[in-house]
SEBAFI-987229 format. One record per residue (C-alpha): chain; x, y, z; residue in one letter. Coordinates in nm, 3 decimals, decimal comma, always signed. Layout:
<rec kette="A" xx="X" yy="Y" zz="Z" rest="a"/>
...
//
This chain:
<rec kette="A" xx="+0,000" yy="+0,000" zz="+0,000" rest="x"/>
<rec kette="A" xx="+0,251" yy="+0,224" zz="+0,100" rest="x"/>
<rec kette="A" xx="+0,464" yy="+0,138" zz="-0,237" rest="x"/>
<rec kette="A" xx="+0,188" yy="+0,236" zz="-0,435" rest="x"/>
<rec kette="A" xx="+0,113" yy="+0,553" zz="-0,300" rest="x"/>
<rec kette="A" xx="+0,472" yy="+0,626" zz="-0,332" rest="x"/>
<rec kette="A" xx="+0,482" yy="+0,563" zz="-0,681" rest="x"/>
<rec kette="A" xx="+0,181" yy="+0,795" zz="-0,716" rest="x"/>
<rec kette="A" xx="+0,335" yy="+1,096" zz="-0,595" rest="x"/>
<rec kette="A" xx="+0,607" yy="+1,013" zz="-0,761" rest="x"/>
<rec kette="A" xx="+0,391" yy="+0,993" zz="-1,081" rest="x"/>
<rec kette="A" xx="+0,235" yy="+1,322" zz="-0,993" rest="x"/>
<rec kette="A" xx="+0,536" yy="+1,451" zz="-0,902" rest="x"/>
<rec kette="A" xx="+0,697" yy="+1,399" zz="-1,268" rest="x"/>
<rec kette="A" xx="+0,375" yy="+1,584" zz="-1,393" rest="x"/>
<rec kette="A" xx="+0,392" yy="+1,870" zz="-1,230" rest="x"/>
<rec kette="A" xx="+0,766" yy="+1,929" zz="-1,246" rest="x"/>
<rec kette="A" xx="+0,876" yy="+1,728" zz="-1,526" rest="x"/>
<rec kette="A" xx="+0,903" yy="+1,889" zz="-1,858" rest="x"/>
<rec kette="A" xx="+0,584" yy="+1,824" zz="-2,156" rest="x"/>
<rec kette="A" xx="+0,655" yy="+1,878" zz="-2,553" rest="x"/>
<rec kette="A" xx="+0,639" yy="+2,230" zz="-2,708" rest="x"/>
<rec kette="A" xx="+0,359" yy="+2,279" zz="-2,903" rest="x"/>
<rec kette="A" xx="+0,357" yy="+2,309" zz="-3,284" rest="x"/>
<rec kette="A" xx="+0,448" yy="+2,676" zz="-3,414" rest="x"/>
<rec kette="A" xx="+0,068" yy="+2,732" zz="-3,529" rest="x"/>
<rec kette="A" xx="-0,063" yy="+2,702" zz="-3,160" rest="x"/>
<rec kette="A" xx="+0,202" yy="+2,925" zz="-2,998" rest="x"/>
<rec kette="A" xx="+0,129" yy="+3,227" zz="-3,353" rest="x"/>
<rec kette="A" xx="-0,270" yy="+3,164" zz="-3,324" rest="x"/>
<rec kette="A" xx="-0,236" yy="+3,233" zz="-2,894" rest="x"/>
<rec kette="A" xx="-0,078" yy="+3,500" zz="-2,967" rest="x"/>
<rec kette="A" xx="-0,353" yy="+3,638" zz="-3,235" rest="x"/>
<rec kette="A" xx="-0,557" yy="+3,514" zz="-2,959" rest="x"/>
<rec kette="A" xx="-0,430" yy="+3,761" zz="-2,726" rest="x"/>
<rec kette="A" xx="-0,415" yy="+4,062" zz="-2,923" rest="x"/>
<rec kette="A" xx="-0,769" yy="+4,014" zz="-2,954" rest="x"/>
<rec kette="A" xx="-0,860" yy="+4,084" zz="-2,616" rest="x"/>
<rec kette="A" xx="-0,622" yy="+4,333" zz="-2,578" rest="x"/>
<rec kette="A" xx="-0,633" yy="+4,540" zz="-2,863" rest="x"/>
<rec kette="A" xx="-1,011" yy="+4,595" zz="-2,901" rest="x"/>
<rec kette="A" xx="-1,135" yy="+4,876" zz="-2,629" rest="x"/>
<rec kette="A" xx="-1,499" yy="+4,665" zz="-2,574" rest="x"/>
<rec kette="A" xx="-1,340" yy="+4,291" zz="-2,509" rest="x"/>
<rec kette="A" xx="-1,012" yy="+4,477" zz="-2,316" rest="x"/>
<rec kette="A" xx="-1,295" yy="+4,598" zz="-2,056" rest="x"/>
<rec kette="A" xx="-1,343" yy="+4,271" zz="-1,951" rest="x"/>
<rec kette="A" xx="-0,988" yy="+4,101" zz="-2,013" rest="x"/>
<rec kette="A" xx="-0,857" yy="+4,367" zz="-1,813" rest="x"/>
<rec kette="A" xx="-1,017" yy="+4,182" zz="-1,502" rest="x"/>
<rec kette="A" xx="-0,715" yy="+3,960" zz="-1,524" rest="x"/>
<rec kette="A" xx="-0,426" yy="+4,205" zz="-1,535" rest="x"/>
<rec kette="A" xx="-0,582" yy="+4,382" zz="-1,255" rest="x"/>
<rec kette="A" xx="-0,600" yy="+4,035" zz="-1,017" rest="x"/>
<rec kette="A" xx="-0,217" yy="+4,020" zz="-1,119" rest="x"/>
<rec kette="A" xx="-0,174" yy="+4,395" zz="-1,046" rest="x"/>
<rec kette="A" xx="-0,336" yy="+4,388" zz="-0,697" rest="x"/>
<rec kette="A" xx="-0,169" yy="+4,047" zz="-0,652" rest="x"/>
<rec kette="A" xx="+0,209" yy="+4,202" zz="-0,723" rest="x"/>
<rec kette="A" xx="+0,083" yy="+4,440" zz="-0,417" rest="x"/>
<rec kette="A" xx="-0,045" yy="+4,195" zz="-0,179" rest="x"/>
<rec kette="A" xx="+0,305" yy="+3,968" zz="-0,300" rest="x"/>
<rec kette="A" xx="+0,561" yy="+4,178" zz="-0,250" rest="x"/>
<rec kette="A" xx="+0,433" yy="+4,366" zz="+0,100" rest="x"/>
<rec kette="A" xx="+0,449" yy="+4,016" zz="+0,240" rest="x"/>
<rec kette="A" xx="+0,812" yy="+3,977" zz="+0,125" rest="x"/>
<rec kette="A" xx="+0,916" yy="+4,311" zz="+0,235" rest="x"/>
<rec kette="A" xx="+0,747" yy="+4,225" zz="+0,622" rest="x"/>
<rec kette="A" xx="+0,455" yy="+4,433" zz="+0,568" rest="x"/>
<rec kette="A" xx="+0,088" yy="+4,332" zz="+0,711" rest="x"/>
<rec kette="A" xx="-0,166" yy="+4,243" zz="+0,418" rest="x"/>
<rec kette="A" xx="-0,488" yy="+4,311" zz="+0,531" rest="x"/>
<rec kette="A" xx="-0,695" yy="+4,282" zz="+0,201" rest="x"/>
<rec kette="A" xx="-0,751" yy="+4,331" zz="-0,156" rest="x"/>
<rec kette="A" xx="-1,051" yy="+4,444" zz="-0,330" rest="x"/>
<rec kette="A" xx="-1,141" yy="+4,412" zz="-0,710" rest="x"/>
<rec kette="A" xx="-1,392" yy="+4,633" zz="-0,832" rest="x"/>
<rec kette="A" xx="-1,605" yy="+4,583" zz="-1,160" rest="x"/>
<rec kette="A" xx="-1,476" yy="+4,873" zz="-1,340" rest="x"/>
<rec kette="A" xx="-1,121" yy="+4,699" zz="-1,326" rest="x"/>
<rec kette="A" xx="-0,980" yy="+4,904" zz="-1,073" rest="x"/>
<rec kette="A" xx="-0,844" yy="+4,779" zz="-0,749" rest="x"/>
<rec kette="A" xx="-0,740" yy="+4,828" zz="-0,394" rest="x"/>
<rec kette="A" xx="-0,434" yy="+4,635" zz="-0,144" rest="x"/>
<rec kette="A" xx="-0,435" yy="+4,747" zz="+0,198" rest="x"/>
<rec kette="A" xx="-0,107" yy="+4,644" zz="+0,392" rest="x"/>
<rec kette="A" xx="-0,025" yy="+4,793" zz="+0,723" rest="x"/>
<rec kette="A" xx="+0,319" yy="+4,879" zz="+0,822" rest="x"/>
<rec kette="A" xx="+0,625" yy="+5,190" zz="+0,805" rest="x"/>
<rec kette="A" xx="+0,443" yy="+5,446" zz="+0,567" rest="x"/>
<rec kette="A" xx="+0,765" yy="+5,511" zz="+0,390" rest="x"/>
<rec kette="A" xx="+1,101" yy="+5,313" zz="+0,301" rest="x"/>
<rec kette="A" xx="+1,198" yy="+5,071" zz="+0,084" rest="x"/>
<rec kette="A" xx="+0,914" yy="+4,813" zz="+0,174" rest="x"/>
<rec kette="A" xx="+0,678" yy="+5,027" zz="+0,062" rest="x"/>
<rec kette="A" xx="+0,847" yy="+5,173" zz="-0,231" rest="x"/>
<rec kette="A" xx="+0,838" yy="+4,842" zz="-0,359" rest="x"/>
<rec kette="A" xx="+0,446" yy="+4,715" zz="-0,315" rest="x"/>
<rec kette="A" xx="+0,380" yy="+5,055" zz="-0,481" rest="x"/>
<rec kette="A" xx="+0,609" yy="+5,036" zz="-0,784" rest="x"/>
<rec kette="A" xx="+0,463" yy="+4,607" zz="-0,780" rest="x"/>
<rec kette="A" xx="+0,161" yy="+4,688" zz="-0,922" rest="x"/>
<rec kette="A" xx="+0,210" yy="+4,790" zz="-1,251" rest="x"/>
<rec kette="A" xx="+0,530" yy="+4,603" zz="-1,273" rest="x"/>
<rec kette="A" xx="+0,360" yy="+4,290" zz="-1,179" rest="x"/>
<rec kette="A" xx="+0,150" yy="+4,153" zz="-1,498" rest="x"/>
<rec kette="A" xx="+0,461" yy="+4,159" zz="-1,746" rest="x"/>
<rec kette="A" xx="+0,702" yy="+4,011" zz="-1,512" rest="x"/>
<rec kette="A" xx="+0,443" yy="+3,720" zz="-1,406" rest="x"/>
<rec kette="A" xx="+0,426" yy="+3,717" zz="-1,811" rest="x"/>
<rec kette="A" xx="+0,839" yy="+3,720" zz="-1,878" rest="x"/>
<rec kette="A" xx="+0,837" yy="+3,452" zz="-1,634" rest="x"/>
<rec kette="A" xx="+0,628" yy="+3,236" zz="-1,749" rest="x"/>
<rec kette="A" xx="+0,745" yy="+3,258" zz="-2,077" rest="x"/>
<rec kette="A" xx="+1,062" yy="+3,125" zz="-1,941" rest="x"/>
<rec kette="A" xx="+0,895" yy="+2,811" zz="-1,776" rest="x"/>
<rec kette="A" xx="+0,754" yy="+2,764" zz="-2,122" rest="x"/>
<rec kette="A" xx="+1,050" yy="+2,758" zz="-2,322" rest="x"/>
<rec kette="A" xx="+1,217" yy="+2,518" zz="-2,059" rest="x"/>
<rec kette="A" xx="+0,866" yy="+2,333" zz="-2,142" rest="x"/>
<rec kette="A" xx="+0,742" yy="+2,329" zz="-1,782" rest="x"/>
<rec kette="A" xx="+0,345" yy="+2,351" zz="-1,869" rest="x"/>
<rec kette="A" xx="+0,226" yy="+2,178" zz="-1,627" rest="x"/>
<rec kette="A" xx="+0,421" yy="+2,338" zz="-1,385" rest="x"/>
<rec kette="A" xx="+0,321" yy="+2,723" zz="-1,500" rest="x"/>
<rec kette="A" xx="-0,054" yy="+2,598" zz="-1,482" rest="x"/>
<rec kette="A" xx="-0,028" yy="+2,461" zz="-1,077" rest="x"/>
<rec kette="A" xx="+0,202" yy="+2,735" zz="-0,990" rest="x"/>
<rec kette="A" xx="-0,054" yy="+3,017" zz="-1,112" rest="x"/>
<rec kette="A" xx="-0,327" yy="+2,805" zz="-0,952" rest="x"/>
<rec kette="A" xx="-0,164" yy="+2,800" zz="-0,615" rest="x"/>
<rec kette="A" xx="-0,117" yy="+3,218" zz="-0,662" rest="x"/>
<rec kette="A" xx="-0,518" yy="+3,249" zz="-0,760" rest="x"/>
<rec kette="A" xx="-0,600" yy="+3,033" zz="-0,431" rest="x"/>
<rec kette="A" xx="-0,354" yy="+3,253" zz="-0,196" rest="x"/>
<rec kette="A" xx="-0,536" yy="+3,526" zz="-0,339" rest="x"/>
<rec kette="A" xx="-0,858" yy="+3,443" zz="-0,314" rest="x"/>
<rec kette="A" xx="-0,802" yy="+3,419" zz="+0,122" rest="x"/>
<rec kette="A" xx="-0,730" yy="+3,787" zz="+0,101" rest="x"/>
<rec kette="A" xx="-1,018" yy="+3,904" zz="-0,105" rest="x"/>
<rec kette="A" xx="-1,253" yy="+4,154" zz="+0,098" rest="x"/>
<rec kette="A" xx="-1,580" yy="+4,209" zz="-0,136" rest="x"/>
<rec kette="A" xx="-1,747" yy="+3,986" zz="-0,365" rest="x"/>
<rec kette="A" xx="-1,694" yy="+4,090" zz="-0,696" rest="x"/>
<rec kette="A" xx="-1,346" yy="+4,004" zz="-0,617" rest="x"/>
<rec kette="A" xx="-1,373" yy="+3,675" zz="-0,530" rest="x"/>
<rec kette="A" xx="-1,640" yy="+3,591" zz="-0,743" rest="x"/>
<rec kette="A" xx="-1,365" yy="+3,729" zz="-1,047" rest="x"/>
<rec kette="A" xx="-1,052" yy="+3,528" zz="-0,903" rest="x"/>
<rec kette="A" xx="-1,233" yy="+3,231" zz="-0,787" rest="x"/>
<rec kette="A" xx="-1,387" yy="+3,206" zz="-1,178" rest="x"/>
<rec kette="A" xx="-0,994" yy="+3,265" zz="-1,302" rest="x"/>
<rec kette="A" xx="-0,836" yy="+3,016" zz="-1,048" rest="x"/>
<rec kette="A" xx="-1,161" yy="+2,749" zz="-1,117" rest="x"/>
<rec kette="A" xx="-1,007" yy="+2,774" zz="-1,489" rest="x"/>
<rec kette="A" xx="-0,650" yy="+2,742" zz="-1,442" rest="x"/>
<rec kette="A" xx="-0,783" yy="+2,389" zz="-1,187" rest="x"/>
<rec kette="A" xx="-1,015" yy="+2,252" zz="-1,442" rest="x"/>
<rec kette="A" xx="-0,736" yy="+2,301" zz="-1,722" rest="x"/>
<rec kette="A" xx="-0,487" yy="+2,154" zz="-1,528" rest="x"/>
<rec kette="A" xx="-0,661" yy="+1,804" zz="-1,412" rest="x"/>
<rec kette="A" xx="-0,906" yy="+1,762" zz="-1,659" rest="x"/>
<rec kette="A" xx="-0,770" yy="+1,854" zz="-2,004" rest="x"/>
<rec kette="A" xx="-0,460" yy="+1,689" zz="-2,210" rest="x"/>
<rec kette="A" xx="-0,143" yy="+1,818" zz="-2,314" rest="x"/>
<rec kette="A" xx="-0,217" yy="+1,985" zz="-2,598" rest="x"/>
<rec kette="A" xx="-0,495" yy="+2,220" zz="-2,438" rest="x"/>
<rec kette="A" xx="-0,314" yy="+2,263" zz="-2,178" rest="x"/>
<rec kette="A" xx="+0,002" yy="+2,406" zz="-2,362" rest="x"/>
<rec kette="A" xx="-0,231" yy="+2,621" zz="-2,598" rest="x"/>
<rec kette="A" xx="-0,421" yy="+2,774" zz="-2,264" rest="x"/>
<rec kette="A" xx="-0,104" yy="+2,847" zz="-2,092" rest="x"/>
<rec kette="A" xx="+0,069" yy="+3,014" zz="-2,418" rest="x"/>
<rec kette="A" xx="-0,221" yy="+3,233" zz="-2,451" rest="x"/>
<rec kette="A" xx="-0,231" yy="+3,301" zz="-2,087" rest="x"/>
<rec kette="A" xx="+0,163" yy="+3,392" zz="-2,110" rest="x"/>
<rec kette="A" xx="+0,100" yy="+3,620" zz="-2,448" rest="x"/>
<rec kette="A" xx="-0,225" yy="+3,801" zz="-2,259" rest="x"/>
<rec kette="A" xx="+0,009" yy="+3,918" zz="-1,933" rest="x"/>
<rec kette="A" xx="+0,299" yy="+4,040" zz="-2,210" rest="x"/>
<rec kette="A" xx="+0,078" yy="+4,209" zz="-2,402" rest="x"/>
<rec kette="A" xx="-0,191" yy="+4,309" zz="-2,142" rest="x"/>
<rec kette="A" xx="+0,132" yy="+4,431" zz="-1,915" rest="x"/>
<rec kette="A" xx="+0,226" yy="+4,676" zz="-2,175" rest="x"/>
<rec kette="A" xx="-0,129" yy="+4,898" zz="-2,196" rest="x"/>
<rec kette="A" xx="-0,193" yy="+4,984" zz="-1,871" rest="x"/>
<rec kette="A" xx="+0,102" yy="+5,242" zz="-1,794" rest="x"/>
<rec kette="A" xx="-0,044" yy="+5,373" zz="-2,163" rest="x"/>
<rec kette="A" xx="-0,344" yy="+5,415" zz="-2,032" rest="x"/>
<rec kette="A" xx="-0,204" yy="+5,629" zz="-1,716" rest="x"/>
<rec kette="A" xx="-0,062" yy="+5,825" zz="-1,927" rest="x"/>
<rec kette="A" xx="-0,323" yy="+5,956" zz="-2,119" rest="x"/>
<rec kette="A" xx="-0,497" yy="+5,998" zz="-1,788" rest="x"/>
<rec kette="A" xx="-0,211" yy="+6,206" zz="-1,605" rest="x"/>
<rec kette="A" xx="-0,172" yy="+6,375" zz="-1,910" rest="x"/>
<rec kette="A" xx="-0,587" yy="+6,503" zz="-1,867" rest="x"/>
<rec kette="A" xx="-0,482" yy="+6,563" zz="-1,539" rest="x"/>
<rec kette="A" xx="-0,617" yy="+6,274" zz="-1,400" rest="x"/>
<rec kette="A" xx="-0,517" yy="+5,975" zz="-1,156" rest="x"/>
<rec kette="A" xx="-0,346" yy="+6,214" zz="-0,886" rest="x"/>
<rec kette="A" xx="-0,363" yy="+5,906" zz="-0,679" rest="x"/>
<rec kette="A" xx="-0,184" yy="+5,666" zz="-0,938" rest="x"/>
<rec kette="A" xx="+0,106" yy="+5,441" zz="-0,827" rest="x"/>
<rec kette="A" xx="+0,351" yy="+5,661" zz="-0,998" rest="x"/>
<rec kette="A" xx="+0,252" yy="+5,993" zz="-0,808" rest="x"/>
<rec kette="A" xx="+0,264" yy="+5,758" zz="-0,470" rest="x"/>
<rec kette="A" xx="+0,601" yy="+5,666" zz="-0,579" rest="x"/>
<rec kette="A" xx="+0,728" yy="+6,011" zz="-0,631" rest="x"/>
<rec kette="A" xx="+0,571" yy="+6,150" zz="-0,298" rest="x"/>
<rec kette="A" xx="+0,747" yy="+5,821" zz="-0,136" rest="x"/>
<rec kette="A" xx="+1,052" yy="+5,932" zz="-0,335" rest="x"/>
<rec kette="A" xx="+1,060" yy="+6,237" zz="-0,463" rest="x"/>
<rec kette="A" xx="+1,187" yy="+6,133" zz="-0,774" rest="x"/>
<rec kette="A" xx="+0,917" yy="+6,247" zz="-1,050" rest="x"/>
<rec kette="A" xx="+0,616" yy="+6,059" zz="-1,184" rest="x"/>
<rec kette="A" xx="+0,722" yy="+6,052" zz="-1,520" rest="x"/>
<rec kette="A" xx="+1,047" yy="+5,822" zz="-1,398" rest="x"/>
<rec kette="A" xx="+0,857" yy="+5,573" zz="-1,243" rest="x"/>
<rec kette="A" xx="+0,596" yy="+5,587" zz="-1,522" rest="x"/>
<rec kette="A" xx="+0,887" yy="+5,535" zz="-1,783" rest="x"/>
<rec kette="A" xx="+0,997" yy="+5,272" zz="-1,569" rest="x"/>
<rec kette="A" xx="+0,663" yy="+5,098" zz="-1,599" rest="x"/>
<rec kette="A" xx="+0,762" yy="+5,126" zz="-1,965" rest="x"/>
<rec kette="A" xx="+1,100" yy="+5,001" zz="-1,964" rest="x"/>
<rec kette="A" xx="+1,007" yy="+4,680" zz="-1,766" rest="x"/>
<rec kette="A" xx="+0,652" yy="+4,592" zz="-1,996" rest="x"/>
<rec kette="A" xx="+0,772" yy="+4,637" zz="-2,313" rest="x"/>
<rec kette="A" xx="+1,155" yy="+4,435" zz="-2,234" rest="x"/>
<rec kette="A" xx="+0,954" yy="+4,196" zz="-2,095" rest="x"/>
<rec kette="A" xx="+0,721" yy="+4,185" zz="-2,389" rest="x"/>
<rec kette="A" xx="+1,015" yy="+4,176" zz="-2,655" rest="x"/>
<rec kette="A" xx="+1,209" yy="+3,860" zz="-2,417" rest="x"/>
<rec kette="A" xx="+0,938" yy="+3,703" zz="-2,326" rest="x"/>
<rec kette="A" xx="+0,792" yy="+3,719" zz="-2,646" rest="x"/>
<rec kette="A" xx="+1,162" yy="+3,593" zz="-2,833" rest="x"/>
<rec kette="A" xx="+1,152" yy="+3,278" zz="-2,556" rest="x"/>
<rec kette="A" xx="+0,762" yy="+3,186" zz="-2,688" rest="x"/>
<rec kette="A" xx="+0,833" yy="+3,187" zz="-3,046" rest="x"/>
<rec kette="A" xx="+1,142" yy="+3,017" zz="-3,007" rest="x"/>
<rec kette="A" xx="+0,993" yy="+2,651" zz="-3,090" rest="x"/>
//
């Protein structure tokens, strides 16, 4: 009894972290057409932008934790915005970094995961962003939030047990292209808005009150990081 349950997490072991077969170039170019399309159009982005704000809340709530800060909740709100609330020192470097997370989160989550792809870890991409969803769910405070990351993370479970390898690779490709690609628009989007005059509140003017370093820095930052981690991420993806 014991020998077979060993050789069943072993099995499950080998799945998870064990390596699957890259897909065929037409799956990895038709994901990616895939993912323009809900990021390009204005009407379908106002609902795919659900996900890079559960990412962008969830780079808040991630790296307070790391830097010793207290999470005490994260809100979601229909009209895509969002809210982390983490107690602790109101300046310094821990908080520095959960503001400048947000924004930076969705293409970094993206970059790496294109690099667990090209090493052909599918499998593994698919539990690990599963695990993330389910963190996140225990610190969601209102229930459009958790009703919107418990429908993600129920995807990312249902693709991972119940569907081969081939859907599996094709979901998490276009999952991979979406956070490139829907990492890039949002510090676009502040832009126009600061340059209306608009979001006074945004993470870049919290980072330059925390600072004192402009907005427009840590807005070009935003820049620098989605669109280098659009052009790697994007040379790893292709490279089948």
């Amino acid at each position: 009894m014991q020998s077979i349950a060993s050789e069943s997490l072993a099995s499950l072991w080998d799945e998870i972290f064990g390596s699957q077969p890259d897909p065929d170039l037409w799956v990895v170019l038709a994901t990616l057409v895939a993912a323009v399309a809900a990021v390009v159009p204005h009407a379908v982005w106002r609902v795919a932008r659900n996900a890079i704000t559960i990412a962008h809340e969830g780079g808040h709530g991630l790296i307070a934790l790391l830097t010793g800060r207290t999470l005490t909740g994260i809100r979601l709100h229909s009209d895509t915005s969002g809210l982390t609330v983490s107690r602790g020192k109101p300046h310094g470097i821990g908080m520095i970094l959960t503001a400048a997370a947000g924004y930076t989160a969705p293409p970094l989550l993206g970059l790496g995961g294109a690099a667990l792809l090209a090493t052909g870890h599918i499998t593994a991409l698919l539990w690990l962003a599963s695990a993330l969803l389910v963190a996140m769910l225990l610190m969601i405070r209102n229930a459009y939030g958790a009703l919107t990351v418990l429908l993600t993370g129920g995807t990312f479970v249902i693709v991972s047990w119940l569907t081969g390898p081939q859907v599996q690779a094709a979901f998490a490709y276009a999952v991979v292209w979406f956070l490139l690609l829907g990492g890039v628009r949002p510090a676009f989007e502040l832009q126009a808005k600061r340059s209306r005059g608009g979001a006074g509140d945004s993470d870049a003017d919290q980072l330059s009150r925390l600072t004192h370093v402009p907005a427009g820095m840590w807005l070009f930052l935003f820049h620098a990081v989605s669109l280098c981690s659009l052009i790697g991420g994007g040379r790893w993806l292709l490279e089948v």
